[in-house]
N, C-alpha and C positions, 0 to 999 in steps of 0.2 A: 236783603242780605245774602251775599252768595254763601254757597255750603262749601264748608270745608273739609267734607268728608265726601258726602255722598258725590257718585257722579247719576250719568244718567239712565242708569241701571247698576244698581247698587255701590258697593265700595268694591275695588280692584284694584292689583297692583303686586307685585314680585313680592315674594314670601322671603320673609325675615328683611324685609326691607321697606319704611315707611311706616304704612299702620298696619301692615298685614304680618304680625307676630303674635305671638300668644297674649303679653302684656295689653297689647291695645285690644283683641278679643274678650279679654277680659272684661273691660271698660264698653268695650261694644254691648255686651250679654246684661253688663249690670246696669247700664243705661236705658237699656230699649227694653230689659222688665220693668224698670222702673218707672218708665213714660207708660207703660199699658198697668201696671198695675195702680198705677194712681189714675186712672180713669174707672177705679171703685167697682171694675166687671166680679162676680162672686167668685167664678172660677178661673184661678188663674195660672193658667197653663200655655203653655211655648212646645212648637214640634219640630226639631232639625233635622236638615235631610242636606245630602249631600253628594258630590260626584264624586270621580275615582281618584282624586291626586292626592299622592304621597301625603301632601305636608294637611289633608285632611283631619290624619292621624293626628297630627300636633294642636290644629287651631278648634279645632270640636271639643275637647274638654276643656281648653278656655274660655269659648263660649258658655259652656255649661254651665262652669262654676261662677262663672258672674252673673249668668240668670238666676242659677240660682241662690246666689248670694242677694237677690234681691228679693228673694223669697216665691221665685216661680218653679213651678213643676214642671218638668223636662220630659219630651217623648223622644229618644231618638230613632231615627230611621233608617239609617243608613244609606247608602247610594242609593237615590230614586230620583226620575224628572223631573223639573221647575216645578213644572205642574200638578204632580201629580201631589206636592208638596201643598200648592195653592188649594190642588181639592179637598186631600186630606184635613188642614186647617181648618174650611167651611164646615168639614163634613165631622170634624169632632171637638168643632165648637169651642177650639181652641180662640186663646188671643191672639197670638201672632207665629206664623210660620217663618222659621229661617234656612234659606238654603245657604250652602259651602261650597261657591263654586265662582270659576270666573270664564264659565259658558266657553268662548269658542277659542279662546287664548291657549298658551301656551301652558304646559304642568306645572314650570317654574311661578306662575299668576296664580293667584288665588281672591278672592275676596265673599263678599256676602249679598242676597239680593232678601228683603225684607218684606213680609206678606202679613196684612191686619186681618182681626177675623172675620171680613167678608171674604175674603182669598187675594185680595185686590192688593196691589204693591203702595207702598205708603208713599203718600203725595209729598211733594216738598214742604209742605209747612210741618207733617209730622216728622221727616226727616229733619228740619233746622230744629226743633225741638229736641229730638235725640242728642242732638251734636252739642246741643248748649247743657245736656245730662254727661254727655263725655269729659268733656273740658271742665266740669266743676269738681267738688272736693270728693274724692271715693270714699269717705269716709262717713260721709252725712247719707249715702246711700244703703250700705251694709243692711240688711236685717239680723234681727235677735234672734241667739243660737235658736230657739225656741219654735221658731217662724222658716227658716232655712226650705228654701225648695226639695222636692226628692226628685230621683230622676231613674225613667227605667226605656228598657230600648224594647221596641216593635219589630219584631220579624217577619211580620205580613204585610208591611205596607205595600210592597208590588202588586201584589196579590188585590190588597184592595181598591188599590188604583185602576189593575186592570179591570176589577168585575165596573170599576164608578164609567170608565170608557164603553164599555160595552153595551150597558143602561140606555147611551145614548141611542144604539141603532135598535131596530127590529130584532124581534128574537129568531128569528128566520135568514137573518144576516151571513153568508158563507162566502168563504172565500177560496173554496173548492175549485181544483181547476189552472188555480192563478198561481204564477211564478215569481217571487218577488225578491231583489237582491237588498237587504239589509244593512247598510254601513251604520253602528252605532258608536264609531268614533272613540272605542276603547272607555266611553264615557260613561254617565249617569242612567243611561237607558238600555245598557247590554244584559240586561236580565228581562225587563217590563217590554224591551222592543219584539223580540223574537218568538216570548211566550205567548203574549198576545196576538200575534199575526198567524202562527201557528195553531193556538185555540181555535180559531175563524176559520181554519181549514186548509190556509196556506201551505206550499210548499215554499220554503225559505230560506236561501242561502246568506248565513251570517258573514260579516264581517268586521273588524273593531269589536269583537267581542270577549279581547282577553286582556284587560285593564291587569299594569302591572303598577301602576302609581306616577311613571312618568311618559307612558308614552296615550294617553290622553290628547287628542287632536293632532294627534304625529302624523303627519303624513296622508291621514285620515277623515272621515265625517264631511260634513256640510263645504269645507273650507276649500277639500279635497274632492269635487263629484267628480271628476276624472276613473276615479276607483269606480264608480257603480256604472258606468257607462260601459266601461272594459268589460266588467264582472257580467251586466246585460247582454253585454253579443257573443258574451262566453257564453254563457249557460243558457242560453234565447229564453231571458227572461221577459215577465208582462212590465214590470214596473222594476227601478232603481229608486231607492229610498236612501238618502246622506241627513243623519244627525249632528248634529254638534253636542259639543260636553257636556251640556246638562239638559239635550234632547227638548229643546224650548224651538227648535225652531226645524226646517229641512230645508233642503233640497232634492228636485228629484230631477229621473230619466227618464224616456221615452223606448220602446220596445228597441227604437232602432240605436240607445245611444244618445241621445239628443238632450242637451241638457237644460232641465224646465225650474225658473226661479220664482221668487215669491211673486212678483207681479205676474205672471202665467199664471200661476194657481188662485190668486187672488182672481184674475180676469174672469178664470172659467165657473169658480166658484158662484162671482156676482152676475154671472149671464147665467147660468144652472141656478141658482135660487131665486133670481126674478122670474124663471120661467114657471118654476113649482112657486110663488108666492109667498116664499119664508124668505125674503130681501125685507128687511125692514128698513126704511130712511133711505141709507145707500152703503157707500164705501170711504173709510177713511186709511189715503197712505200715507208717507213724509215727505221729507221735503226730500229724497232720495229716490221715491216712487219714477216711473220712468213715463216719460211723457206720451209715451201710445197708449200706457196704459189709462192715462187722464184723455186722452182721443176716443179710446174705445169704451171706455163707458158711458162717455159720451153720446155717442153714435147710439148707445143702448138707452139711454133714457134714462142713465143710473147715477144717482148725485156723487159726486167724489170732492174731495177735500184731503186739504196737508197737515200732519202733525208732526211736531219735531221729531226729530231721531230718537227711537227707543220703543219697544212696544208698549212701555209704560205711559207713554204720553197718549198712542194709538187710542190706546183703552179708554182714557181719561177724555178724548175728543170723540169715540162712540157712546160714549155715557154720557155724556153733554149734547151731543144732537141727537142720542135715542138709535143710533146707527147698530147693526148687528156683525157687520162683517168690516175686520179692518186688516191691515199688515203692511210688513215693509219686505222690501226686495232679497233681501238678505235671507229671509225664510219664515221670517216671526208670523203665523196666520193662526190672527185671534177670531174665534167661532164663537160671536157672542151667545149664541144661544145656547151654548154648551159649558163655555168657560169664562174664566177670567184672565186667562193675560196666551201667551201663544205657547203650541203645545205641539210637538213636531208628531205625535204619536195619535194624538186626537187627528190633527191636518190628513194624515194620512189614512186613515181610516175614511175621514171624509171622502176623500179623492177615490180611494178604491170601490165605497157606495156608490160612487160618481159611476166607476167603472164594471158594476156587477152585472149588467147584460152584456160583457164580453165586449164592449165598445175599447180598439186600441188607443194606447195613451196618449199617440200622435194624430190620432182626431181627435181627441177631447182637449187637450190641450193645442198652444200655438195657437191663441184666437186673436192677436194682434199681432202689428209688426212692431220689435220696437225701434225706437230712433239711437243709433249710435251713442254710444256714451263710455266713456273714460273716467275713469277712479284710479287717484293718484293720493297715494299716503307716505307724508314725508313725517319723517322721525324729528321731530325738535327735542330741545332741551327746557321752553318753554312755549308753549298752545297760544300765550298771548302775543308771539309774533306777528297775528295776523291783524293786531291792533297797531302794528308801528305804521308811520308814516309810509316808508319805503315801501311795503307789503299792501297795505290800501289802496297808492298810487300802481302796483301793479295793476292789483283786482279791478280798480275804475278800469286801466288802459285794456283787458282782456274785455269785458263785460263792453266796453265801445265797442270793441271790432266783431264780437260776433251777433250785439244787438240784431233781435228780428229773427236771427238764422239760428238760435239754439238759446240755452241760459246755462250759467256757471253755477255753482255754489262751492261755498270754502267755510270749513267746519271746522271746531277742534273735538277731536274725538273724546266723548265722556268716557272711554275706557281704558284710552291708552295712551301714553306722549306722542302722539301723533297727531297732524295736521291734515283733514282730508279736502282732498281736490275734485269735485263730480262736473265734470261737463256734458249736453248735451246738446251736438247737431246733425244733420245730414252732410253738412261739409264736413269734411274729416279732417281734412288739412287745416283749414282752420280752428279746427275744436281740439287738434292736437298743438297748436301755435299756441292757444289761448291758456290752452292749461302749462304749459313751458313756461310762457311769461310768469305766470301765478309760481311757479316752484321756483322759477331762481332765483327770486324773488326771496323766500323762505329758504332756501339753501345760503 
């Protein structure tokens, strides 16, 4: 049965518009206590955390009170990272953590991304279970005045987030020395990014760090490394760091400017942990992962494999092969041995360990080539376009002509009315041929 809510990381979509209003929050909060608390756990408690957008304010106590109208106790958090959301959960043994955000989208987007209490994001079968507590009567749900959840907010969650990151390295750990430019995208990590880098010893020039409700991935973060590259040869910085809204994923720079994506840092990460012996299994990317990077791990003797779009599924296919290290291009780098889903804050901490005998970040990175590739996101009205007749027979006639010399893929996006187009070849002209046919197709 397909989900009628969820996509493929969480529910999203333009605020006051669809199911992203208080009313349907409501129904969200009282459904998904509902499903955990009839799993009969003793303590039944919920923690929300959430990024900097305006209409945060509006849909967090409608969350609340349908949690707690279900009879769950509420911790709220306040703006803090995916992640640090996910640790927290684990680490106080909460049932389910819920973050308020819709990551790398625009202020006007909002939605929810949903964390069980191993920290782990709920599979689709507990997701189709929620959606069939949405859709039934609100009223056989309610609990008795008697039983009513309470609810009190957390002022140190950053605080504890950063000491749970820091656990992870040596206590001899410094980052004395090192120059690092900060983009946190006006978002969820403009408090936990800067403190923490700074603890370590850093010198750290911020930026995206004055979140006013709508300017949230403006121009900004992950979406935007352009910024931290400039900012790098301003301030002859060692490293550029680009978050996105809810600091789940990065982007970065290299001394000179050079801008390094998830499959870089995946590459170097699985050549640097097969060398020191903490590679477990191998690597898991998506079906977006870039094809050098499936070349070079190769070449490395390091097993690699595709999981759909989404770090949720990443996760779900290192758990299933036993795998430690997985991500996708876009910046998601899950560190199984540290977390559970990707953490732009953890990744980079990693990278800078990488980097503490003063090694530049344009040698440690850049360990393949990659093969050209194009990403084309056409706006529909409906994602199932790519099911007609007309739009198939595109895809066949592209996927013929560049057979052998590249591969296509054509996606609808889980987060947004959008249809995506990734091609990859060494022929350019024909990998830009192939992808035209596929959009006008869609146009």
């Amino acid at each position: 049965m397909k989900k009628k809510y969820f996509g493929t990381d969480g529910i999203r979509g333009k605020v006051n518009q669809g199911y992203i209003n208080g009313e349907k929050f409501f129904k969200f909060g009282l459904a998904a206590g509902t499903y955990f608390i009839n799993q009969k756990k003793s303590k039944q408690t919920a923690i929300i955390a959430k990024d900097t957008r305006l209409s945060g304010y509006t849909l967090e106590p409608a969350l609340v009170s349908g949690l707690a109208s279900a009879g769950m106790h509420i911790f709220t958090l306040g703006p803090l990272p995916t992640n640090g959301l996910a640790m927290l959960t684990k680490k106080m043994k909460a049932n389910m953590g819920i973050m308020i955000t819709a990551s790398h989208n625009p202020y006007y987007d909002n939605g929810l991304k949903l964390f069980g209490p191993d920290g782990l994001k709920l599979s689709d079968t507990i997701e189709k279970k929620i959606e069939r507590i949405i859709d039934s009567q609100t009223s056989t749900h309610l609990s008795k005045p008697n039983t009513l959840g309470r609810v009190k907010r957390l002022e140190d969650a950053n605080q504890n987030y950063i000491e749970i990151l820091k656990k992870n390295f040596p206590n001899n750990f410094s980052l004395k020395g090192i120059k690092i430019v900060l983009d946190c995208a006006n978002g969820a990590g403009y408090k936990a990014g800067p403190k923490l880098l700074s603890s370590l010893g850093a010198k750290v020039i911020s930026i995206g760090v004055k979140p006013n409700g709508i300017n949230i991935n403006d121009k900004c973060g992950s979406t935007y490394p352009e910024n931290i590259s400039k900012a790098v040869k301003k301030y002859k910085a060692d490293l550029g760091v680009a978050l996105d809204g809810d600091a789940d994923r990065i982007i970065l720079c290299d001394e000179k400017g050079k801008i390094i994506d998830g499959d870089q840092i995946i590459g170097m990460l699985a050549k640097r942990w097969k060398e020191k012996k903490i590679l477990r299994g191998g690597v898991v990317g998506t079906l977006m992962s870039n094809y050098g990077l499936e070349n070079f791990l190769k070449t490395e003797n390091i097993n690699f494999t595709r999981a759909n779009v989404g770090d949720r599924y990443v996760k779900e296919k290192m758990k299933d092969y036993k795998y430690n290290l997985g991500g996708e291009q876009s910046g998601h780098i899950i560190l199984g041995k540290f977390a559970t889903t990707g953490d732009g804050l953890l990744a980079t901490l990693e990278v800078l360990f990488s980097l503490r005998k003063r090694k530049k970040a344009s040698t440690l990175f850049n360990v393949f080539k990659p093969i050209p590739q194009i990403l084309e996101n056409v706006t529909v009205k409906d994602k199932n376009i790519i099911f007609l007749p007309k739009t198939r027979l595109a895809i066949k006639k592209a996927e013929k002509l560049i057979k052998k010399q590249g591969r296509l893929l054509v996606r609808k996006s889980g987060t947004e009315p959008k249809v995506r187009i990734m091609g990859e070849s060494d022929n350019k002209p024909l990998l830009h041929k192939c992808i035209q046919i596929i959009k006008h197709s869609i146009k």
